[in-house]
Each structure stands twice: as structure tokens, then as C-alpha cells.
C-alpha positions in Angstrom: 0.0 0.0 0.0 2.8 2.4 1.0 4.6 1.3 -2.4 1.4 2.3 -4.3 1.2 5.6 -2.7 4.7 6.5 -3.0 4.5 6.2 -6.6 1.2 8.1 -6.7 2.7 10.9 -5.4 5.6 10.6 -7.5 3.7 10.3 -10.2 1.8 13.8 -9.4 4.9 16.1 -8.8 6.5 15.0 -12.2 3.1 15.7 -13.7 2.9 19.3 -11.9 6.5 19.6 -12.9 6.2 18.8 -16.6 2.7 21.3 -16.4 5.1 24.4 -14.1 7.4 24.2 -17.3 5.2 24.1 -20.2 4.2 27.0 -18.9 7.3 28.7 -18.4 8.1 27.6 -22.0 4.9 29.2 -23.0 5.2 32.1 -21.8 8.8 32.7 -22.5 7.2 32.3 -26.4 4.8 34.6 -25.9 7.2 37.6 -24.4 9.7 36.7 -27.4 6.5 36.9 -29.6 5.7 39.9 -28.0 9.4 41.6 -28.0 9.7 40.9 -31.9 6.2 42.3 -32.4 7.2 45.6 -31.0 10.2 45.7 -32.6 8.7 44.8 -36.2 6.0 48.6 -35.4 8.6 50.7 -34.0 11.0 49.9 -36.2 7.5 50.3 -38.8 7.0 53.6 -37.2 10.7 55.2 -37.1 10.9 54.0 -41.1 7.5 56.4 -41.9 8.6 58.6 -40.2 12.3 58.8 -41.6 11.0 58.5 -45.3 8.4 61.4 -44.3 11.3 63.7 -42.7 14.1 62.9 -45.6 11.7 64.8 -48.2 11.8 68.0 -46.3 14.2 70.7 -47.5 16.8 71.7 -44.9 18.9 70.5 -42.3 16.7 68.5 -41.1 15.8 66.8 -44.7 19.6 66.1 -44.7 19.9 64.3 -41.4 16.4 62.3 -42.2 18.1 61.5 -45.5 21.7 61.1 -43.9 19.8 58.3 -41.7 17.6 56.6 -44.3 20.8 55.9 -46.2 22.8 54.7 -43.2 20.2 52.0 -42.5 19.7 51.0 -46.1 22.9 50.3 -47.0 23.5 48.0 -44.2 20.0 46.0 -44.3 20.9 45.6 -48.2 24.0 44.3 -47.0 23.0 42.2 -44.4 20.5 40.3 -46.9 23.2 39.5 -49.7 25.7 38.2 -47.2 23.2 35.8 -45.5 21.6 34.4 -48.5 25.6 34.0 -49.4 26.0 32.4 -46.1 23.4 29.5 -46.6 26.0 28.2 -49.4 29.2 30.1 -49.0 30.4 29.4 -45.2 33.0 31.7 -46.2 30.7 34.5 -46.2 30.3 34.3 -42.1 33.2 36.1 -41.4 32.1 38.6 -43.3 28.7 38.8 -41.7 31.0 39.0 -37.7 32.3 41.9 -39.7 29.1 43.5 -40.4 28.0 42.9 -37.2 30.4 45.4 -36.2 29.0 47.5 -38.4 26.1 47.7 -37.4 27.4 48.5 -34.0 29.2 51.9 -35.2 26.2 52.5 -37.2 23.9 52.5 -34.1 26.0 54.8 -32.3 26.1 57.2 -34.9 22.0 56.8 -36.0 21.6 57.5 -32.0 23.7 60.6 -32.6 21.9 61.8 -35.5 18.7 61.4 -34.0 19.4 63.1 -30.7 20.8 66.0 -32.2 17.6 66.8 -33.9 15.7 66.2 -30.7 17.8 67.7 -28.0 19.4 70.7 -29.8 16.4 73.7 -30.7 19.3 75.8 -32.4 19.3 74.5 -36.5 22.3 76.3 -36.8 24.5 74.1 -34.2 22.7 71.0 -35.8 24.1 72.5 -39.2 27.8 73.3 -37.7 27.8 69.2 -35.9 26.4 67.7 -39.4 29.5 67.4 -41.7 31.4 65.5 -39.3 28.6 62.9 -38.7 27.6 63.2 -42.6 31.5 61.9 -43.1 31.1 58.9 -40.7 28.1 57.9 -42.2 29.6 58.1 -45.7 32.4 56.0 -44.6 29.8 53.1 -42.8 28.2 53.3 -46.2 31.4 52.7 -48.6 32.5 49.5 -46.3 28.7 48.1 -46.5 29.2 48.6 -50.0 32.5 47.0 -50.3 30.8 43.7 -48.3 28.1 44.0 -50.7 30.0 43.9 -53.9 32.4 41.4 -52.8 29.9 38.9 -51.5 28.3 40.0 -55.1 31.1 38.9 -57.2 32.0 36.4 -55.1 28.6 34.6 -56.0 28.8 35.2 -59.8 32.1 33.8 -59.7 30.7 31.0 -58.1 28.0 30.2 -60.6 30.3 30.7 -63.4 32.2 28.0 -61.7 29.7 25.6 -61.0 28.1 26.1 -64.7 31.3 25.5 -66.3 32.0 22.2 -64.3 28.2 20.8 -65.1 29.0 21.9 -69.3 31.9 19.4 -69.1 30.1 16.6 -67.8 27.3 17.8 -70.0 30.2 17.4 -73.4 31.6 14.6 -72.1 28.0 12.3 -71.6 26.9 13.7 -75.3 30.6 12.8 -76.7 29.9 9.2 -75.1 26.3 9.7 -76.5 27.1 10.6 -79.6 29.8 7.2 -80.4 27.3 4.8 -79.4 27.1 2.1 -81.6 24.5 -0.9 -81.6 24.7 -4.4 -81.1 25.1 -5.4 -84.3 27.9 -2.7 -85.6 30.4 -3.4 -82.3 33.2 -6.1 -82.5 32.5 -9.7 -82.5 28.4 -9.5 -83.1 27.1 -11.4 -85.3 24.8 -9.9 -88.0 20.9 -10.5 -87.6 21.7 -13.4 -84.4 18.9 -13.3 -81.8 20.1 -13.1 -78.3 19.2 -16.3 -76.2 16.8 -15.9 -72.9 18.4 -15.8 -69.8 17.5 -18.6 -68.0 15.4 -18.0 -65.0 11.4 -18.0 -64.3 10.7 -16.2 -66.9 13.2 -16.2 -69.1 12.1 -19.5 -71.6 15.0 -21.7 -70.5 14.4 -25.7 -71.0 13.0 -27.0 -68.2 14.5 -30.2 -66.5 13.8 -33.4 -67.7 11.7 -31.2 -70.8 12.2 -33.3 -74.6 13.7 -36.2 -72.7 10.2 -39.0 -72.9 9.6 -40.5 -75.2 
């Protein structure tokens, strides 16, 4: 009896355990879910408004616009080098490379953006502008220089890989091509019938078959 309920009870705290951490593992989901969803409308929201900003003439079209370049040169190359990276492991050191990147462009979109918030005076904004205009200039040409490379780097690639399978594409059509049939290759005798395998099927002479008589 005491064996029975021992395992009752053992059998209740690892079902109360396994139920404590489904949930735990469903609601870890469901703040992940709910982190990502954020992030996919503010990140929505700061786009609209960016594109809305970057049309407007003046200092603060040219920091909207500044901005709006900054971030689309790195998510452009961000998507070549990891569809590279699903077939060119090569490519991941170039995507720990962006990474960093994408760190220094952070800093500097922070910049950019609190200088139009936190300073009323367009004329300072104007005066700080070049200098951060130059760093973003530079984050763009090394996004760029990923981009092409991991650009070329594919073509070369697939002009690789095409001329290899046109090779074995000659070389099967060359074999193709000097085929000859049975009757025109060495030793074949003109117009003979092949004989059946022997087998089940094959219309051998079964034992003992045209010996009565």
C-alpha cells in the first residue's frame, strides 16, 4: 500500500513539474513573440517617419536622409551576405564583420537622432552635421565594399559551377554521340537473336523437358 502511494505521489509532482514548465516555456514564447512584435512597429513607425522627414528641405531633410541611407545600405547588405552564407560558409566572417557595423552604425543613428531632438538651435545642428555626414559616408562605402564582394564572389561562383556541369554535359553527349548498336560493335554477329536468360521467366528448357519419349 505504502509502495502504491509513493508512486502516486511521485507520479503527481513530475506531472505538476512537466505542467510548471510548459508553462514557463509558454510564456517565455509569448514575451519573445511579443518583443519581436514591437520591434517589427517601432521599427514600422521610425521608417514612416524617416521617409516622411528625408523629403523636407533643410537641415533636417539632410539628417532624415543622412539616416535613411545609413540603414539602407547595411539591411541591403546584411540580406546579400546571409543568403551567401546558406551556401558560402566563407561569407560568415564577413557577416561577424558587419555585425560590427552595425554597431558603429547604431552609435552614430543614435547621434543623429538626438541632435535633432535635443538641440532647438538648427544652426548648431548644421555646424555638428558634416562630421557625422562623413562617418556615415564611410559606414556606407565599407557596407558597399561587403556587398560587392559577396556580389562577385557569387557570380564567380556560378560561373564556376556552370562551367564544371558543361563538361560533364560534353563529355556524356561525346559518349552519347559514339554509341554504336549491337550489331555494328566487335564480335556481333549480323541478324543473331540473343538467347533468354534462364530464369522464371526467361524461356529456358525445363528439366527433364524433350527427354520422354
Amino acid at each position: 500500500m505504502e509502495i502504491a502511494v509513493a508512486v502516486m505521489v511521485l507520479t503527481f509532482l513530475v506531472f505538476v513539474a512537466l505542467v510548471v514548465r510548459t508553462a514557463r516555456s509558454v510564456k517565455r514564447r509569448a514575451e519573445r513573440a511579443g518583443r519581436e512584435l514591437r520591434h517589427k512597429v517601432n521599427r514600422t513607425v521610425s521608417e514612416a517617419t524617416l521617409a516622411a522627414r528625408a523629403v523636407q528641405p533643410g537641415v533636417l531633410g539632410e539628417v532624415a536622409r543622412t539616416r535613411k541611407e545609413l540603414r539602407g545600405a547595411l539591411e541591403g547588405t546584411r540580406g546579400v551576405l546571409r543568403t551567401g552564407a546558406a551556401d558560402d560558409p566563407g561569407l560568415r566572417e564577413s557577416l561577424a564583420l558587419l555585425d560590427q557595423l552595425y554597431g558603429h552604425a547604431r552609435q552614430l543613428d543614435g547621434e543623429l537622432g538626438a541632435l535633432v531632438a535635443g538641440e532647438p538651435d538648427r544652426s548648431v545642428v548644421a555646424a555638428r552635421l558634416p562630421a557625422l555626414r562623413e562617418r556615415a559616408e564611410r559606414i556606407v562605402r565599407s557596407a558597399g565594399s561587403l556587398r560587392s564582394a559577396a556580389l562577385e564572389r557569387a557570380h564567380r561562383h556560378d560561373v564556376d559551377a556552370l562551367d564544371a556541369l558543361h563538361a560533364q554535359i560534353e563529355v556524356e553527349a561525346s559518349a552519347l554521340r559514339h554509341w554504336a548498336p549491337a550489331e555494328e560493335r566487335p564480335g556481333a554477329v549480323p541478324g543473331a537473336v540473343a538467347e533468354p536468360e534462364p530464369g522464371i521467366e526467361g524461356g529456358g528448357k525445363r528439366p527433364g523437358a524433350g527427354e520422354r519419349g
